[in-house]
N, C-alpha and C positions, 0 to 999 in steps of 0.2 A: 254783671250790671255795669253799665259805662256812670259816670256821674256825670251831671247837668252843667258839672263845672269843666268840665272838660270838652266840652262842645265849643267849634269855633263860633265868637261872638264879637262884634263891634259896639260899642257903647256911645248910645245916640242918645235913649231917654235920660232924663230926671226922674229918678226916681229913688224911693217909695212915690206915687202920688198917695195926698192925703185919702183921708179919709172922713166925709163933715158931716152931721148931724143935719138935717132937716126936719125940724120938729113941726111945723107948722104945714109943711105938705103931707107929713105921714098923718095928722091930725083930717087933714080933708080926705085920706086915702083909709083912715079910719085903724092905720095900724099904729100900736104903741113906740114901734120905734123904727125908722126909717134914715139908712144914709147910703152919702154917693162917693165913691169911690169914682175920685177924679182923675182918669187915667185922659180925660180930658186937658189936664195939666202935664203932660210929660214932656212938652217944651219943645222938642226940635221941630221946626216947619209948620207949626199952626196943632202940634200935639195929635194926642190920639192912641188908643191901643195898638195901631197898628205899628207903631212906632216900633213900639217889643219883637215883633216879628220880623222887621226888617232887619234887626241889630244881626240875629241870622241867618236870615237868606241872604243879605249881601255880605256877611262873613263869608258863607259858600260864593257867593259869586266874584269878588276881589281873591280869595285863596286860589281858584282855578284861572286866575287871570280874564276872563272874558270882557269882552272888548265893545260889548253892547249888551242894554236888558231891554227887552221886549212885555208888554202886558196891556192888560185891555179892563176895560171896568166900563161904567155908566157916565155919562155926561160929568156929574158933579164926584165923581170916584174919590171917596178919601186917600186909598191905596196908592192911584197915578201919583195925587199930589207928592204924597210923601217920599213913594219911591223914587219922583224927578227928582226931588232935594236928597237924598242920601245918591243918586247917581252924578249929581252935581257935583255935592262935597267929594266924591273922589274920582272926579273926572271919566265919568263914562256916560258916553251917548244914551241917553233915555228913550226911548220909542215906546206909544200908547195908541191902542187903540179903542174909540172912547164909542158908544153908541147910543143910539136916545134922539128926542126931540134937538133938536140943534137950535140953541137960545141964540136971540138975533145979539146979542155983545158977550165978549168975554165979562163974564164974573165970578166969584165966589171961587171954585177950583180948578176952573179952567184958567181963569186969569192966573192961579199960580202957578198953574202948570206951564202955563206960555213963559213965566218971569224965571222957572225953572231951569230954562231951555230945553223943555221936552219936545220932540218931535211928533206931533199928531196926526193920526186919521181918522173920521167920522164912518161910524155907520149910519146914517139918517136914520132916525125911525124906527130903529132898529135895536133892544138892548138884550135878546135874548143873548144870553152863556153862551150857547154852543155856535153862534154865528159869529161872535165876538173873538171869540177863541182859534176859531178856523180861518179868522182874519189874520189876527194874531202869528196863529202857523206859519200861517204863509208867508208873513214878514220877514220871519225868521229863516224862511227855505233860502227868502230874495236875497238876504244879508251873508248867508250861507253862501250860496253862488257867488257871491260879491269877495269872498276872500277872509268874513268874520264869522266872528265865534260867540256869537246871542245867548244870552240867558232868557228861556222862554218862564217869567212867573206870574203864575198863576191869578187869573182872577181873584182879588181880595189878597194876594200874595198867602193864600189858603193853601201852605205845605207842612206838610210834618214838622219838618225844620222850626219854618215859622211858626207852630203853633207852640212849640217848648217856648217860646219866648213870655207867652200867656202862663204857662205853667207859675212863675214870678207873683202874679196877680193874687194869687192862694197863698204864698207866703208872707208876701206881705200883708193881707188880711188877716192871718192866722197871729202874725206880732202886734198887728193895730187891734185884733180884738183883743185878745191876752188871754181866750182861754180856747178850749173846744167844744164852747155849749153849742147847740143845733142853732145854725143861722139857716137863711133862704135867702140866693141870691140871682137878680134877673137881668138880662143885659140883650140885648137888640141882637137879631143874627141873621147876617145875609150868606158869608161864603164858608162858615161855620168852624174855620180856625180859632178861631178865640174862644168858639164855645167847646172845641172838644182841647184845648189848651186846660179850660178852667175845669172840664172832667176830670183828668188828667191830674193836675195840679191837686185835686181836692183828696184825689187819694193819698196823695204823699204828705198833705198837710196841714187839712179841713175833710175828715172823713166824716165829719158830720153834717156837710152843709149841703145843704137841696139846692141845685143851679139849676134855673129856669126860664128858657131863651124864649124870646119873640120874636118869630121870624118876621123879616122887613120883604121880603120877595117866595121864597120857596115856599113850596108845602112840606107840612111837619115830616112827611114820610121821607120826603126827598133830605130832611136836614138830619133826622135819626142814620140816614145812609150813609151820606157824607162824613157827619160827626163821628161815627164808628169806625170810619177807614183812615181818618187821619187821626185818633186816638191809638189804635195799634199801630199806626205809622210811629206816632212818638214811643209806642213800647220797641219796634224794631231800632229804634235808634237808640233807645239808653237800652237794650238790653233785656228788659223787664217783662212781666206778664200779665201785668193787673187787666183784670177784668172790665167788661162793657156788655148790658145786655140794654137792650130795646125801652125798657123800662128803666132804667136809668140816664135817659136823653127824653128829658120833660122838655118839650117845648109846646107852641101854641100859634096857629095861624091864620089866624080871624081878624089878626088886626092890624091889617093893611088891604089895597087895592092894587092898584098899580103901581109899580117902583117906582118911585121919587116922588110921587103925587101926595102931598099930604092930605090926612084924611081928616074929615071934620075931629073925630075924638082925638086926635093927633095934634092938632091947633091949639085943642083946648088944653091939653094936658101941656103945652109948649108955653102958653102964655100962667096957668095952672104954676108952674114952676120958675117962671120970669118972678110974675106978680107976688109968690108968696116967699122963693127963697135967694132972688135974684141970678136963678140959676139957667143959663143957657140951653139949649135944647135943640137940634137942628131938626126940620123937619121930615128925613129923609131916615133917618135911622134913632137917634135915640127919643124925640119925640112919640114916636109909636112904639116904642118899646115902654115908654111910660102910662101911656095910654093902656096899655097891654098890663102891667103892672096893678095902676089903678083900679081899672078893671077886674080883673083878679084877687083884687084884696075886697075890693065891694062884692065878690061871689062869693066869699068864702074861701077859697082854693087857696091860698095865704094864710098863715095860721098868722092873725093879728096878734097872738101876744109873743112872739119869735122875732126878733130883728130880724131887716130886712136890708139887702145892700142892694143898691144900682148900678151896676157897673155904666160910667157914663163913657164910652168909647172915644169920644170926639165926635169930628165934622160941623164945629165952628163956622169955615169959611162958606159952608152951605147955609148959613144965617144970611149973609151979603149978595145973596139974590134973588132977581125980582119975582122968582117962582114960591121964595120962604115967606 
């Protein structure tokens, strides 16, 4: 077994984020005890879980030298923004290719993407994965001929790698809760790194805790697949064996429409959380994870007397546009 500490890493976040009590939304969601895990707070570039991820993918990508990174996501991508800002901070050409309706001004992620100096391309209308991705490629082929040596990462920056950086997430909850009674914990999931990180992580140090993603785009079947290949991704990389079956990647994908469009219960659950604990919410990914939550705890399917955490990811600067 390799240890966690021994993986190359770059230190971008702040961290621990806290962890805060919201007594007065768990009260409207009907559970006794409700909090967010403000990963929303991790500081560099406008914050965000994904922050944890990048500390190493771009450890691998600065140790092997490369000379450009390459990556594609959705119009408002949390991932681009922050990966233009950690390719900034150490001086390497960014390139994104972004897909989706194409808003008539820069705002919200685009605009930091541009202040980043990231190099864009549009897909109009266009945000399907695998178009985005084969755009992506081919950037890379172009920059290849050209004499460089690209880092192609992934969508969501969704790699093995990066997703040990999620593992973090379970530790730290594990010393802000203080003990290991049965928690249930729910958090937004689009390119599934975070969610098979916090699989991952719960074994080594919250073997008690139920983790329960709401998908913002896939279907559950597609995110059970996904989560299971970059979960034993992380066992190939420390070493380890722990287990993963089908039934242990609890997700749910009912509650969303179309990616980035917010959805009516999505709004409510956004202003739901403004109104009662002055808590931010973007429309694109953790609004409908909460929605999804709420939900959930008014079916039953949340055991209300068990704490409950939110993992709130980020995507703030998705607040600051005219589509939130």
């Amino acid at each position: 077994m390799q240890p966690l500490r021994t993986i190359r890493r770059i230190p971008l976040a702040t961290v621990p984020t806290p962890l805060h009590s919201v007594p007065r939304l768990a009260a409207h969601a009907g559970l006794e005890k409700l909090y967010i895990k403000r990963d929303d707070l991790t500081g560099f570039a406008g914050g965000g879980t994904k922050v944890r991820k990048l500390e190493y993918d771009f450890a691998e990508i600065i140790s092997k030298q490369h000379d450009a990174v390459v990556t594609a996501g959705g119009m408002q991508s949390n991932l681009v923004r922050l990966a233009a800002a950690v390719a900034a901070r150490y001086g390497i050409p960014m390139k994104a290719v972004l897909g989706g309706p194409v808003p008539a001004k820069k705002e919200g992620n685009l605009l930091l993407n541009d202040l980043f100096g990231a190099e864009i391309r549009l897909l109009p209308d266009d945000d399907d994965n695998q178009h985005m991705t084969a755009m992506a490629e081919a950037w890379v082929e172009e920059l290849r001929q050209q004499g460089a040596d690209p880092y192609l990462l992934p969508i969501g920056g969704s790699t093995p790698l990066g997703s040990l950086g999620c593992i973090a997430v379970m530790d730290e909850l594990a010393a802000e809760l203080g003990d290991q009674s049965p928690v249930q914990i729910v958090l937004p999931v689009g390119s599934c790194g975070t969610f098979a990180g916090l699989l991952f992580g719960a074994r080594l140090a919250m073997p008690n805790a139920r983790i329960i993603g709401i998908s913002i785009s896939r279907t559950a079947a597609a995110i059970r697949t996904r989560t299971e290949e970059l979960f034993h991704g992380c066992n190939a990389l420390l070493g380890t064996g722990h287990a993963l079956t089908a039934a242990d990647v609890e997700c749910y994908d009912t509650f969303h429409d179309v990616y980035g469009v917010p959805t009516p219960a999505a709004q409510e659950a956004q202003t739901d959380a403004a109104r009662m604990e002055g808590l931010l919410l973007d429309p694109v990914y953790t609004a409908k994870a909460m929605s999804g939550l709420l939900a959930l705890a008014r079916q039953g399917v949340l055991a209300k007397e068990l704490p409950t955490i939110f993992l709130h990811t980020g995507g703030t600067p998705i607040l600051f546009t005219s589509g939130a």
